[in-house]
BALOBA-1460 file (C-alpha; in Angstrom, 3 decimals):
// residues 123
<rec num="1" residu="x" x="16.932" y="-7.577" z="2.565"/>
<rec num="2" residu="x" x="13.359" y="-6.595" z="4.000"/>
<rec num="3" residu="x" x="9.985" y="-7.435" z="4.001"/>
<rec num="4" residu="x" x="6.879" y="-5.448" z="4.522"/>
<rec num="5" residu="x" x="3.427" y="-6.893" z="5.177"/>
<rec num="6" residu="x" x="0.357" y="-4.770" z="5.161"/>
<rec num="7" residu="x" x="-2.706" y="-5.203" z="7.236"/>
<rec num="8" residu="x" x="-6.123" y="-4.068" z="8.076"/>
<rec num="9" residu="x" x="-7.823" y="-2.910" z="5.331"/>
<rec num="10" residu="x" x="-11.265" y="-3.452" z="4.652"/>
<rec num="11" residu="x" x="-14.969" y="-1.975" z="3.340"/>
<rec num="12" residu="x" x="-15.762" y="1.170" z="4.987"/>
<rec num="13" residu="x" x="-18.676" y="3.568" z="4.962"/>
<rec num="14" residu="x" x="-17.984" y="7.335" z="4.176"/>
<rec num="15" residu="x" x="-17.099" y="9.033" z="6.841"/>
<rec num="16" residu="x" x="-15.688" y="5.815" z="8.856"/>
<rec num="17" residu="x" x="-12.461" y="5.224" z="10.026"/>
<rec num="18" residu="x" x="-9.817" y="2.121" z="9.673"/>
<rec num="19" residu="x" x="-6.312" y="1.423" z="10.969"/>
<rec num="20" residu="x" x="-3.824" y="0.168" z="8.916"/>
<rec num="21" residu="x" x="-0.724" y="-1.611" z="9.872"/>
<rec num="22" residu="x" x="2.442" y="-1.978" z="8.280"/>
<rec num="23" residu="x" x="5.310" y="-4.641" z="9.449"/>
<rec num="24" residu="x" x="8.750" y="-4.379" z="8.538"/>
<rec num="25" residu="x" x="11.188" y="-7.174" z="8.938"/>
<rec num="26" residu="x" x="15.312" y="-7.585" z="8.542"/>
<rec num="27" residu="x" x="15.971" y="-4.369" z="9.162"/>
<rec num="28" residu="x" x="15.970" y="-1.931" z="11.953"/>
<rec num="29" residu="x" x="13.729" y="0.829" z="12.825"/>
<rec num="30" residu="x" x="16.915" y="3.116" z="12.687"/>
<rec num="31" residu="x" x="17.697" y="2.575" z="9.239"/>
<rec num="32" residu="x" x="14.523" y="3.103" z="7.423"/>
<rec num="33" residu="x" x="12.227" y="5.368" z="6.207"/>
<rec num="34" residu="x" x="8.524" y="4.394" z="5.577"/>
<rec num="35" residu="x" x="5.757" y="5.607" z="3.380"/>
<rec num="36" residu="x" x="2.035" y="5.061" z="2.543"/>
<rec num="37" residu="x" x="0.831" y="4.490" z="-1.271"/>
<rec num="38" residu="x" x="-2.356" y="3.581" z="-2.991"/>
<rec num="39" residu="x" x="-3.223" y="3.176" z="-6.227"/>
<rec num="40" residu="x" x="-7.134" y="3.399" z="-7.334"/>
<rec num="41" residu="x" x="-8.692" y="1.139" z="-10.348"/>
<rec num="42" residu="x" x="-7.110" y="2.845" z="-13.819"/>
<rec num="43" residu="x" x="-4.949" y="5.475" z="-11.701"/>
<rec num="44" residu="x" x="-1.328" y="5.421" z="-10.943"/>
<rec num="45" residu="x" x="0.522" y="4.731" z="-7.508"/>
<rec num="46" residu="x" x="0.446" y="7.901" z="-5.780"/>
<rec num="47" residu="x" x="2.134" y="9.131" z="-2.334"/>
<rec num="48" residu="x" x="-0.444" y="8.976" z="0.623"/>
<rec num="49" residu="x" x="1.952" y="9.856" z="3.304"/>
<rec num="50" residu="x" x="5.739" y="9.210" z="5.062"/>
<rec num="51" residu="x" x="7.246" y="8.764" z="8.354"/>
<rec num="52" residu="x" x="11.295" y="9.372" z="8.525"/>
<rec num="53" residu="x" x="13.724" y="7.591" z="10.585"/>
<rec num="54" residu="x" x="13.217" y="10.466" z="13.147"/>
<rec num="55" residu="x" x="9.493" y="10.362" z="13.211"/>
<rec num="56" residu="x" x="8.874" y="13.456" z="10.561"/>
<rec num="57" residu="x" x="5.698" y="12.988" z="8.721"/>
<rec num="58" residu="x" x="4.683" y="14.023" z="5.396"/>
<rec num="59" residu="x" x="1.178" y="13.997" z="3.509"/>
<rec num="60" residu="x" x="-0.326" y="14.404" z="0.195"/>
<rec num="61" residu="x" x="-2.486" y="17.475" z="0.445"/>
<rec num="62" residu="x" x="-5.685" y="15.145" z="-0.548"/>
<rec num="63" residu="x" x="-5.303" y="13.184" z="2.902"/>
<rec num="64" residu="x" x="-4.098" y="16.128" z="5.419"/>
<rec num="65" residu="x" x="-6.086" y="16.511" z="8.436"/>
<rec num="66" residu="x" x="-8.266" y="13.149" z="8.013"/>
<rec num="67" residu="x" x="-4.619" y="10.903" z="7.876"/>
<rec num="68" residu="x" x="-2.340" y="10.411" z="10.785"/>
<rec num="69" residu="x" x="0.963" y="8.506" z="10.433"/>
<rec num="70" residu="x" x="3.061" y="7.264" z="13.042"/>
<rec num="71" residu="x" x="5.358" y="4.259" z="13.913"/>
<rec num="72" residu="x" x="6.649" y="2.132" z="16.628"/>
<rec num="73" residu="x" x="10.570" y="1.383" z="16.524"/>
<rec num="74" residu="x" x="10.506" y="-1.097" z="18.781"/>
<rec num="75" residu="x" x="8.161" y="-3.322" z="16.632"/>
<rec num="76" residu="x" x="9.425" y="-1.884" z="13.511"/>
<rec num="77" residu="x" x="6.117" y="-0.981" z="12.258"/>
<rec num="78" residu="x" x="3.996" y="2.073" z="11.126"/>
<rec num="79" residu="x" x="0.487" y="2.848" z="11.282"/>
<rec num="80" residu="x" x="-1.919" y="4.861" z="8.936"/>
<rec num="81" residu="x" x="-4.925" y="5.985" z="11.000"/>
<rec num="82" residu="x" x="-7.956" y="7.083" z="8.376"/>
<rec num="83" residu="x" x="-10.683" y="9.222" z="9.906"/>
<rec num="84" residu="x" x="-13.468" y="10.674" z="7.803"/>
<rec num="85" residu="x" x="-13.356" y="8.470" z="4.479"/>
<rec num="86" residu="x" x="-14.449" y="9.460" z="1.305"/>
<rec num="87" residu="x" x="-15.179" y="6.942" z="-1.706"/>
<rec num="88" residu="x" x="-12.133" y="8.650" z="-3.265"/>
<rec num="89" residu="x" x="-10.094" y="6.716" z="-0.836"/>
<rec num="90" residu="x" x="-10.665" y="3.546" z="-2.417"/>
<rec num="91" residu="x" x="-8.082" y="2.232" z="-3.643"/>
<rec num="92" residu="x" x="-5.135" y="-0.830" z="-2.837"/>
<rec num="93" residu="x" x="-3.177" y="0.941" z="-0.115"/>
<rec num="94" residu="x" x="0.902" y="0.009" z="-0.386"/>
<rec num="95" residu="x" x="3.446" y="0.233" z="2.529"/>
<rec num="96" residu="x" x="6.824" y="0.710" z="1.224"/>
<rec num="97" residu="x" x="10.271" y="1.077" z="3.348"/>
<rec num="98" residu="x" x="13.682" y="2.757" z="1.912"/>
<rec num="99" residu="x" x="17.207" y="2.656" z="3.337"/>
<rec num="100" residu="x" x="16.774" y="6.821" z="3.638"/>
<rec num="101" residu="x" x="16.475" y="9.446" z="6.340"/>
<rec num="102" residu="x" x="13.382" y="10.854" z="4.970"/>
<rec num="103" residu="x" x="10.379" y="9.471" z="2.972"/>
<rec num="104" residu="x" x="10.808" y="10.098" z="-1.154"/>
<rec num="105" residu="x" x="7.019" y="10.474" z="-2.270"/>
<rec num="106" residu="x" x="8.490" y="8.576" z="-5.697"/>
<rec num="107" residu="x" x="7.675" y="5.504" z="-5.233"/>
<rec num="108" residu="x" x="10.782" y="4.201" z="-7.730"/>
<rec num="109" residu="x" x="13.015" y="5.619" z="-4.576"/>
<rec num="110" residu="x" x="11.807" y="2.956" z="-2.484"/>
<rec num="111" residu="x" x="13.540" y="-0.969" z="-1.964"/>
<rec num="112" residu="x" x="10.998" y="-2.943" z="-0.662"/>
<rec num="113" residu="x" x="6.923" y="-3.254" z="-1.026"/>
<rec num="114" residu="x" x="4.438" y="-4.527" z="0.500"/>
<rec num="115" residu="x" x="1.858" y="-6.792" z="-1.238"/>
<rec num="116" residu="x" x="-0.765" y="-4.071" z="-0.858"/>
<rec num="117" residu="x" x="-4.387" y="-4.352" z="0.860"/>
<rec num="118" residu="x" x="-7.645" y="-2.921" z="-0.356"/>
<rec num="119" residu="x" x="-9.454" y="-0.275" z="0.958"/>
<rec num="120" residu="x" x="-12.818" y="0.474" z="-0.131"/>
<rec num="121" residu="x" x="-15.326" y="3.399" z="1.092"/>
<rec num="122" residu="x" x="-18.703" y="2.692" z="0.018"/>
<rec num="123" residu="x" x="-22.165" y="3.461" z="1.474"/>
């Protein structure tokens, strides 16, 4: 079994930045992939972005370039950097972890959640 705990989250104004943190716990770095989702008010989870066992990132196309991803084994946590926010951000950001080399962006492919924090861009 793991657990994943979010953090950081937080109102923001458009074009701000925030940091967010994601803790893993009963497992090893070495064994699991991590990924980034958020779901908006009336919208559906979607993908935000992944970090595999060897440190390959992935990002939805929406967050590219303003997103950076990146983890720390020896902690067992990842990090979600977000530069230049938009109000279309907002939404309850998700860290999720799977026993996989390489982040799914289906979220059904992954064991264990976090309980989500909210992020909100708003002047």
């Amino acid at each position: 079994q793991a657990q994943v705990v979010e953090s950081g989250g937080g109102l923001v104004q458009p074009g701000g930045s925030l940091r967010l943190s994601c803790a893993a716990s009963g497992r090893t770095a070495s064994s699991i992939a991590m990924g980034w989702f958020r779901q908006a008010l009336g919208k559906e989870r979607e993908f935000v972005s992944g970090i595999s066992r060897g440190g390959g990132k992935d990002y939805a196309d929406s967050v590219k370039g303003r997103f950076t991803i990146s983890r720390d084994n020896a902690k067992v946590t990842v990090y979600l950097q977000m530069n230049s926010l938009r109000p279309e951000d907002t939404a309850v950001y998700y860290c999720a972890a799977v026993g996989a080399w390489y982040p799914p962006r289906e979220a059904n492919l992954y064991n264990y959640w976090g309980q989500g924090t909210q992020v909100t861009v708003s002047a």
